[in-house]
C-alpha positions in Angstrom: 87.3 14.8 -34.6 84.2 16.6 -35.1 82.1 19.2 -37.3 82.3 23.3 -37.5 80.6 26.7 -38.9 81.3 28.0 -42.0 80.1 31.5 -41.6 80.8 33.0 -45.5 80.7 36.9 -46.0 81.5 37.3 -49.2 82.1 41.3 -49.7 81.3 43.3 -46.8 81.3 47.0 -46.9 85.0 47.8 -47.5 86.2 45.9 -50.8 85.9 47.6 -54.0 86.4 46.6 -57.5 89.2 48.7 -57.8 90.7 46.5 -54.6 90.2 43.5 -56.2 87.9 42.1 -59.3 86.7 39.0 -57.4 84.3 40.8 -54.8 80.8 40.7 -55.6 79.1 43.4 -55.7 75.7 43.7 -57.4 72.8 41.5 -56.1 73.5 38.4 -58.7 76.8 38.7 -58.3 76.2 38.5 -54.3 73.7 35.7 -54.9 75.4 33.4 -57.3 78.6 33.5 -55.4 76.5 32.4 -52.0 74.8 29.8 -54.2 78.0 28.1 -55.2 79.6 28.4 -51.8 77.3 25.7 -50.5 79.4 23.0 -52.3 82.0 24.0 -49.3 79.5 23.4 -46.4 78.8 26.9 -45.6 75.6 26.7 -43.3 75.7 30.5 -42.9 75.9 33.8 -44.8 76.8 37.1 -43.7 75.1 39.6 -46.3 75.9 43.3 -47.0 74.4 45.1 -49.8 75.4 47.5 -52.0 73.9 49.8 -54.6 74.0 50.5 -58.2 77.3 52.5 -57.6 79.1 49.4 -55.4 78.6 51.6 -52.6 77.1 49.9 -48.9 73.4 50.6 -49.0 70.7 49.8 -45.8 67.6 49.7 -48.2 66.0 46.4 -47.4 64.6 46.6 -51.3 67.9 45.3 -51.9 68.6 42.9 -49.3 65.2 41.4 -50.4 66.4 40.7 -53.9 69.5 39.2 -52.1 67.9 37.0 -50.2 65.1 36.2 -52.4 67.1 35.3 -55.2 69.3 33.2 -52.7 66.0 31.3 -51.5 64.4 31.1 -55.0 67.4 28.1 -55.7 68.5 26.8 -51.8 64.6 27.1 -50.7 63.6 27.9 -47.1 63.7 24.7 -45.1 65.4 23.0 -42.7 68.7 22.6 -44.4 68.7 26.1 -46.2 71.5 28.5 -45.4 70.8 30.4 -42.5 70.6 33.8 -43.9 72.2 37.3 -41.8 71.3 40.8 -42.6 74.0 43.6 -41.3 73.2 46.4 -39.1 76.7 47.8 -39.0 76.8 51.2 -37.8 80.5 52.0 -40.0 78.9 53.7 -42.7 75.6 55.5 -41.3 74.3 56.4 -37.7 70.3 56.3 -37.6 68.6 53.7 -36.3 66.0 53.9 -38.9 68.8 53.4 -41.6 70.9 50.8 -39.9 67.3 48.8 -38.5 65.7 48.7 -41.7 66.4 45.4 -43.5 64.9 43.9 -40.2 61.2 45.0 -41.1 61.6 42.0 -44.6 58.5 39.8 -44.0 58.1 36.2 -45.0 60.0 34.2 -47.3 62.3 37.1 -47.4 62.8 37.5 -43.5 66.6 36.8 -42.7 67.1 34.3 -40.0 70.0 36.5 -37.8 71.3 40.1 -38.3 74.6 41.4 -37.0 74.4 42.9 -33.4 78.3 44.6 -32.8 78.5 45.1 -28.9 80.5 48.3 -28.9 82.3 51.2 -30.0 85.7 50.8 -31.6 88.4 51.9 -34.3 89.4 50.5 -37.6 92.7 51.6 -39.5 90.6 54.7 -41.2 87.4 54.4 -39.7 85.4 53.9 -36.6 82.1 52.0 -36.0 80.0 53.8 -33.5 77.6 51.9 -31.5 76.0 53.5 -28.6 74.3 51.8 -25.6 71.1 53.0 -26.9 71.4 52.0 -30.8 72.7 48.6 -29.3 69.6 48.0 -27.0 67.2 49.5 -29.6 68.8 47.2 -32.2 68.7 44.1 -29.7 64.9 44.7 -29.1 63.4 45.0 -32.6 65.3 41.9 -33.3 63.9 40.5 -30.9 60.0 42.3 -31.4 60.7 40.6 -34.8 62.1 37.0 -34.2 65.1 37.5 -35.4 68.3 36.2 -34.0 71.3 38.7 -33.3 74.7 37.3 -34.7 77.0 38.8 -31.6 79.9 40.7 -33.2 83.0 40.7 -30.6 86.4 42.8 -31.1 87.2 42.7 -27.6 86.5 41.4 -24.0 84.9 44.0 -22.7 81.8 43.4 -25.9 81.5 39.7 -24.5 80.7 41.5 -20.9 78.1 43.4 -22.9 76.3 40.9 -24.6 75.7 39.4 -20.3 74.4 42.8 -19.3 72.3 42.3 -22.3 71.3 38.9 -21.6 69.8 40.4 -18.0 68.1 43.0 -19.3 65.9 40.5 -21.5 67.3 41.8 -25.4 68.9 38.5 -26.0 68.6 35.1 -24.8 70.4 31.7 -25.4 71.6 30.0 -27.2 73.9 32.6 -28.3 75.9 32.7 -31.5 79.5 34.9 -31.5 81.5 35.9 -34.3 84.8 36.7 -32.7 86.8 39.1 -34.8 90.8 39.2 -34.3 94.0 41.2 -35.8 92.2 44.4 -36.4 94.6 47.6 -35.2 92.3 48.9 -32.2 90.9 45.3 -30.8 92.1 41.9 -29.8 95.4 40.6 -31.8 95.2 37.3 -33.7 96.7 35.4 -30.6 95.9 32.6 -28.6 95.9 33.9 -25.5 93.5 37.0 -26.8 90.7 34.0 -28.4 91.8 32.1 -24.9 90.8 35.4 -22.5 87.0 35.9 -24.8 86.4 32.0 -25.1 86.7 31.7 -21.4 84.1 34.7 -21.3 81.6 33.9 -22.6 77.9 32.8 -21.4 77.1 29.4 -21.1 75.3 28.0 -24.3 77.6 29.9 -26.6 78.1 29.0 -30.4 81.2 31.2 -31.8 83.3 31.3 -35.1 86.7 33.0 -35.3 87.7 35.4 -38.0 90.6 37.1 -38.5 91.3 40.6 -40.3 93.3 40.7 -43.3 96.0 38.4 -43.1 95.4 36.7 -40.1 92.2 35.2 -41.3 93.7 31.5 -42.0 95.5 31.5 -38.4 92.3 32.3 -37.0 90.3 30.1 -39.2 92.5 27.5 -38.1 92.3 28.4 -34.0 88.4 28.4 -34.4 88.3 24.4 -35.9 90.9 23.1 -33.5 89.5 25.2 -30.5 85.8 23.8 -31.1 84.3 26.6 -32.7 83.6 27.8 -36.3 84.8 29.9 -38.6 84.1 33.4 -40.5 85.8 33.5 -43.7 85.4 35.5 -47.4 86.5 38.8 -49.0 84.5 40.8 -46.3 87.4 40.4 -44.0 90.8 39.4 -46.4 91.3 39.8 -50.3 95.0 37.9 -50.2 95.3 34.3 -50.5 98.6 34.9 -49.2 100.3 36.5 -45.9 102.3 38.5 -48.2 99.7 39.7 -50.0 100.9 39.3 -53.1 97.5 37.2 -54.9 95.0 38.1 -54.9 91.6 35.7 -53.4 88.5 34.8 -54.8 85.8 33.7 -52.3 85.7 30.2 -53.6 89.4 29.8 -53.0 89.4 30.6 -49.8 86.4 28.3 -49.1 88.3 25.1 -50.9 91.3 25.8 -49.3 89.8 25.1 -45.6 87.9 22.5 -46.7 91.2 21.1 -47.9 92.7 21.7 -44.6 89.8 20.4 -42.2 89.5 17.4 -44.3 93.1 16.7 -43.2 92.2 16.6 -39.7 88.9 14.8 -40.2 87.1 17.8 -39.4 83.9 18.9 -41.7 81.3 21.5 -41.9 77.6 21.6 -40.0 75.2 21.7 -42.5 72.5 24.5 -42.1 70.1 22.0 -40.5 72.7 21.2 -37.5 73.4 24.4 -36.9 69.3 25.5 -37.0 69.3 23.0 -34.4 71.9 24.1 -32.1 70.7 27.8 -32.2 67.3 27.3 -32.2 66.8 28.6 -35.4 62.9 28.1 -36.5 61.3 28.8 -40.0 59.4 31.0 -41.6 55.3 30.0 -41.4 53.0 31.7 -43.7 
């Protein structure tokens, strides 16, 4: 039927060891998890880092240990995972904080970083994103080379990222991670993916994740809608609807493999999807 992104984020800023024991944490942990998660044709990685304490950290010292030691075994070329740095404004406000892992230079320059278009509310938390940070976040990306990886929780974000698009921060083609099921933002519905897909700007690439556990159901909306997916321990620990086991990244991974297979549907490598976002490499 035809192929897919496997966008992997394997421990995001919320899970904690005391959550569950399968989320990695320290920077080998991070990088030999993304290592063996090629096997499942991920093409793309969603990093956060975290510090000696497990905590989120911005300091780009430890992204570049991430991503170097990711490179040091995949390599930087045309079929290397494409690598995404996060910005997220959940845990800290400055700019200078939340823009820093976009100043890595060379072989550990990320290919994409994480550009959330608005405001909004989790269950105990909120992620603040001004006009302002978003523009100033949009333009060093783009001062830099670096293309944004549009975060969407709602319609109103996909409006933004146009009003974005004629202001000159962003340009095609785009790539969308479109995030359902969390309390505040879209539901895990068809007609809520329906109302965003038919939003968006021409030469769109999008994935479809869903919080917690509507991440399979939206996993499986994204392949049969002709988009990708965003899947790992970032967004759901359960394996179950239930909750009552506990995932490991890897499962998770194998278990939509197993399910795409079924429907003759299989991953983009990283050198498709370089191609269909335009994604160049680093010279130097």
């Amino acid at each position: 039927m035809g192929n897919f992104i496997i966008n992997f984020t394997p421990n995001g800023m919320f899970p904690t060891r005391h959550m569950t024991t399968h989320v990695p944490i320290s920077p080998d942990e991070i990088i030999n998890e993304v290592l063996e998660a090629r096997k499942y044709g991920v093409s793309m990685v969603h990093l956060h880092a975290r510090n000696k304490e497990g905590k989120p950290t911005w300091e780009k010292k430890v992204y570049k240990e991430i991503i170097d030691g990711i490179r040091s075994v995949d390599g930087y070329n045309k079929n290397s995972l494409i690598i995404c740095v996060s910005t997220s404004g959940r845990n800290w406000a400055e700019f200078e904080k939340r823009s820093e892992c976009l100043d890595l230079e060379g072989a550990s320059k990320p290919d994409m970083a994480s550009l959330t278009l608005s405001s909004f509310n989790f269950s105990r938390s909120a992620s603040v994103n001004s006009p302002e940070m978003i523009q100033k976040l949009a333009g060093k990306m783009k001062e830099k080379g670096i293309k944004p990886e549009l975060e969407v929780f709602d319609t109103g974000m996909v409006n933004y990222a146009k009003y974005l698009q004629k202001k000159g921060l962003i340009k095609p083609p785009f790539y969308f991670n479109l995030l359902f099921g969390n309390i505040a933002t879209a539901q895990a519905e068809l007609l809520d993916l329906s109302l965003i897909l038919t939003n968006l700007p021409e030469e769109s690439y999008w994935s479809a994740a869903g919080i917690g556990r509507s991440q399979l159901k939206m996993n499986l909306n994204g392949i049969i809608n002709g988009g990708g997916i965003r899947i790992g321990l970032e967004d759901n620990i359960f394996f179950d609807s239930e909750g009552s086991k506990l995932a490991s990244n890897l499962e998770l991974l194998k278990r939509i493999n197993d399910i795409s297979g079924l429907i003759e549907m299989k991953p983009y490598t990283p050198a498709e999807v370089r191609r269909l976002l335009n994604l160049g490499l680093w010279k130097g």
